[in-house]
C-alpha positions as CSV (number, residue, x, y, z in Angstrom):
1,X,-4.7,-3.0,5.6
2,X,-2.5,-2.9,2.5
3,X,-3.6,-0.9,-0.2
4,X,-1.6,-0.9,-3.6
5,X,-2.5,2.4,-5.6
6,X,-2.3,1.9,-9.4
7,X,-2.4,3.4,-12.9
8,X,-0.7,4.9,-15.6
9,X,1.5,7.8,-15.4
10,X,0.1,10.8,-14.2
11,X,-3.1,10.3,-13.4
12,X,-3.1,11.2,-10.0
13,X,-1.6,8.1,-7.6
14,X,0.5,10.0,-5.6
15,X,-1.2,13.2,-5.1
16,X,-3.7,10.8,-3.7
17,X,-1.3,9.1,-1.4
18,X,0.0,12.0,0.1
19,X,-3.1,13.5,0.3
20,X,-4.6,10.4,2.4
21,X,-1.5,10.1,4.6
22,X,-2.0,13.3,5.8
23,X,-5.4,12.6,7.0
24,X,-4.8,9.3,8.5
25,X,-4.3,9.1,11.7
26,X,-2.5,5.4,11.4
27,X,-1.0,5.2,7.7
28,X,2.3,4.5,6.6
29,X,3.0,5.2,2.8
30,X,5.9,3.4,0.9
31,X,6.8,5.6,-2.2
32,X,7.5,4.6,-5.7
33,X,11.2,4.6,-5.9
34,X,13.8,4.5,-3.0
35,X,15.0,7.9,-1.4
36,X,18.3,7.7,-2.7
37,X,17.2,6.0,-6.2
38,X,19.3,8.3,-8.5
39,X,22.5,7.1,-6.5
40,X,21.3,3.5,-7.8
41,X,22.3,4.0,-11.1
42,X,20.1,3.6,-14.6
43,X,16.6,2.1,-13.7
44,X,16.9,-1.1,-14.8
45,X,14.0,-3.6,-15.0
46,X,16.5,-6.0,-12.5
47,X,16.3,-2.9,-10.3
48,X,12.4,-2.4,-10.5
49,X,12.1,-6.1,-9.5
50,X,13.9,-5.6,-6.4
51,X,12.4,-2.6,-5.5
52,X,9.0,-4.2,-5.8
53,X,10.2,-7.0,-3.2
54,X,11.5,-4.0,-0.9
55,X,8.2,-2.4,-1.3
56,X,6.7,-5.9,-0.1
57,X,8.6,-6.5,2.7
58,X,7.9,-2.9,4.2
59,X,4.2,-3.4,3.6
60,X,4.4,-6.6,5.6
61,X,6.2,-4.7,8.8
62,X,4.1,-1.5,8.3
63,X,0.8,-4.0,8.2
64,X,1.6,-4.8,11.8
65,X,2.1,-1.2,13.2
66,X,-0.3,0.8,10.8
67,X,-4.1,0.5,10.1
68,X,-3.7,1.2,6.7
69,X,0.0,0.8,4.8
70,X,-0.6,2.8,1.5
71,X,1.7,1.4,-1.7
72,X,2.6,4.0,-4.5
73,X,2.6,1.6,-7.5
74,X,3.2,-2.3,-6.5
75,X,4.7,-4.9,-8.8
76,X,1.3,-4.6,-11.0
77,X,2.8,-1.8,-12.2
78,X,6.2,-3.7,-13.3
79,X,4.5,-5.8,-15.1
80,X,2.3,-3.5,-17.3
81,X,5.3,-1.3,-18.0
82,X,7.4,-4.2,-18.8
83,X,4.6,-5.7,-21.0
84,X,4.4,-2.4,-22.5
85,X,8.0,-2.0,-23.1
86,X,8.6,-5.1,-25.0
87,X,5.3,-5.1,-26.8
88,X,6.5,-4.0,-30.1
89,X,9.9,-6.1,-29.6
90,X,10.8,-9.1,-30.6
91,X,12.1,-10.3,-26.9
92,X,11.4,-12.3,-24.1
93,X,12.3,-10.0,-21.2
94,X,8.1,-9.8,-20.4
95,X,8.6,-13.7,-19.7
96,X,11.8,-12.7,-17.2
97,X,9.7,-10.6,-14.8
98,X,6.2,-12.7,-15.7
99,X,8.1,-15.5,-14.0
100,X,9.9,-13.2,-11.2
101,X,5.9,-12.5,-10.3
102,X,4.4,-15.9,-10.5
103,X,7.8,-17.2,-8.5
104,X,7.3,-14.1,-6.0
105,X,3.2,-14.7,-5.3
106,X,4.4,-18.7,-5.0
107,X,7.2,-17.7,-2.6
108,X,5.8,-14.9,-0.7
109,X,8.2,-12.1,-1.6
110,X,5.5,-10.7,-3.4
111,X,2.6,-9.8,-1.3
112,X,-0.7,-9.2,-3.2
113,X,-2.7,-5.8,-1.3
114,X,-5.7,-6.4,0.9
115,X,-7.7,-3.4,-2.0
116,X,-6.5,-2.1,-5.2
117,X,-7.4,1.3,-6.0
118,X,-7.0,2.0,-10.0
119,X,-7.1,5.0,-11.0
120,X,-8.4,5.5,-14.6
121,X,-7.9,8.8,-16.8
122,X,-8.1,8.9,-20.6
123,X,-4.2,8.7,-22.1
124,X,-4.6,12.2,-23.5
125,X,-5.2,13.8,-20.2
126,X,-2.5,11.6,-18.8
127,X,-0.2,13.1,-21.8
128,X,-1.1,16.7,-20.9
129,X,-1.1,16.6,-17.3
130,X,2.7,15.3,-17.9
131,X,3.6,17.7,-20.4
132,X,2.2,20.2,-17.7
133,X,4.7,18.6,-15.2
134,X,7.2,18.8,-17.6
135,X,7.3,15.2,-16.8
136,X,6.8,13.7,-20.6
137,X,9.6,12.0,-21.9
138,X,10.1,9.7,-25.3
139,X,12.1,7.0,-23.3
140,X,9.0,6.2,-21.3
141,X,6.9,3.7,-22.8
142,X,4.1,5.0,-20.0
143,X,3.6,8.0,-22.6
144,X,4.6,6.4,-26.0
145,X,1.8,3.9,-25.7
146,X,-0.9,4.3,-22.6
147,X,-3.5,2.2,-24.8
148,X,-1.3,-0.7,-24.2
149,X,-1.1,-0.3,-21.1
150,X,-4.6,0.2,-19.9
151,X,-5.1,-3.2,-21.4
152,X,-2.0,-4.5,-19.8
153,X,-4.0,-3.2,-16.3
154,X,-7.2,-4.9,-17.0
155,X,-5.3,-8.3,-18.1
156,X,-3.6,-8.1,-14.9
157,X,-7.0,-7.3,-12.8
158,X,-8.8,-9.8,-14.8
159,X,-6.7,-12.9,-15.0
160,X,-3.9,-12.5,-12.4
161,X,-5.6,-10.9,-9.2
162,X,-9.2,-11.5,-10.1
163,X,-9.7,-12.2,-6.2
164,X,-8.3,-9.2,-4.7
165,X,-11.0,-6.4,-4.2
166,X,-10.1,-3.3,-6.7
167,X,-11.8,0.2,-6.8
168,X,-11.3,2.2,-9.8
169,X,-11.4,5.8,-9.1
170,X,-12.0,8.6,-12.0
171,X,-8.6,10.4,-12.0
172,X,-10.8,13.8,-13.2
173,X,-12.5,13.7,-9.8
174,X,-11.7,16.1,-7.1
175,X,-9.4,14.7,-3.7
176,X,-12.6,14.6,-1.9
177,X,-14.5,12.5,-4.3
178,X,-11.9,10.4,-4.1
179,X,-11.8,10.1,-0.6
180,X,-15.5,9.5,-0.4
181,X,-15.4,6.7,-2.7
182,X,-12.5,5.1,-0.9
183,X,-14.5,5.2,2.4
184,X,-17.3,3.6,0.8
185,X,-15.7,0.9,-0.6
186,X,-13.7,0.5,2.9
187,X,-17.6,0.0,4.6
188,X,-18.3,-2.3,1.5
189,X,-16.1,-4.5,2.2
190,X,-16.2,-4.1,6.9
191,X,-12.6,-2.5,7.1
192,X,-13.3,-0.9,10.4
193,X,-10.7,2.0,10.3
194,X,-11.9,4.9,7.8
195,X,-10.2,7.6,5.9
């Protein structure tokens, strides 16, 4: 089973992750970025593209070995941040990787998750949490404008992916109410294997 965990900036995804890798007995997790992503280079959008298809095509071999293959942000999350990014600009990049996903779902570089889990959390919460990480930076259109990206999310839920399942988790919720709820939406829907 492939799950693709999404949601603004620090609001809880990979704490999450980890947190249910660890207590998996079959789970694979494919991180955000590449191991060796600061030799890459500036993070590009080109760059976030490919990474998304790398993401893919380790979700498709970990599917076969694994019970559950857990994603730390998929290409939904390219697209909000792009959409957010260019917003407020007079560009077409958005329409560059809009098309790089409708040409990827077409082709099957892009593989869509058998469950989303969205995690929700008011953007001042978000903010604080990643001033508390000392993660909050001005170049990051995650932090300069969450609103647009919540909507971005529920676009993307509503219009792109309607189809796939999606749980949306309260990111002010403790691990283990987040662990109940996934199991109970794993039973919902007669995925065998539990958390």
């Amino acid at each position: 089973m492939i799950i693709y965990f999404e949601g603004l900036a620090c609001v809880g995804k990979t704490t999450l992750v980890n947190y249910l890798e660890k207590h998996i007995t079959s789970a694979i997790t494919i991180s955000e970025l590449p191991k060796n992503y600061l030799e890459l280079g500036k993070i590009t959008d080109a760059l976030c593209r490919r990474n998304d298809e790398r993401k893919c095509t380790e979700a498709k071999e970990s599917n076969k070995k694994y019970d559950f293959t857990l994603v730390d942000r998929g290409y939904a999350s390219t697209l909000v941040y792009n959409f957010i990014e260019y917003a407020s600009k007079v560009s077409n990049e958005y329409l560059t990787t809009l098309s790089w996903y409708m040409s990827g779902i077409l082709t099957h570089r892009l593989v869509k998750p058998d469950l989303y889990i969205y995690i929700t959390l008011d953007a001042k919460t978000a903010i604080k949490r990643a001033k508390q990480l000392n993660r909050l930076s001005t170049k990051y259109a995650w932090f300069n404008y969450p609103q647009i990206g919540l909507t971005a999310y529920d676009f993307f839920f509503k219009f792109l992916e309607p189809e796939v399942p999606r749980l949306v988790i309260d990111g002010n919720l403790t691990l283990k109410q987040q662990v109940s709820l996934i199991n109970q939406e794993l039973v919902k829907h007669n995925y065998t294997k539990r958390t």
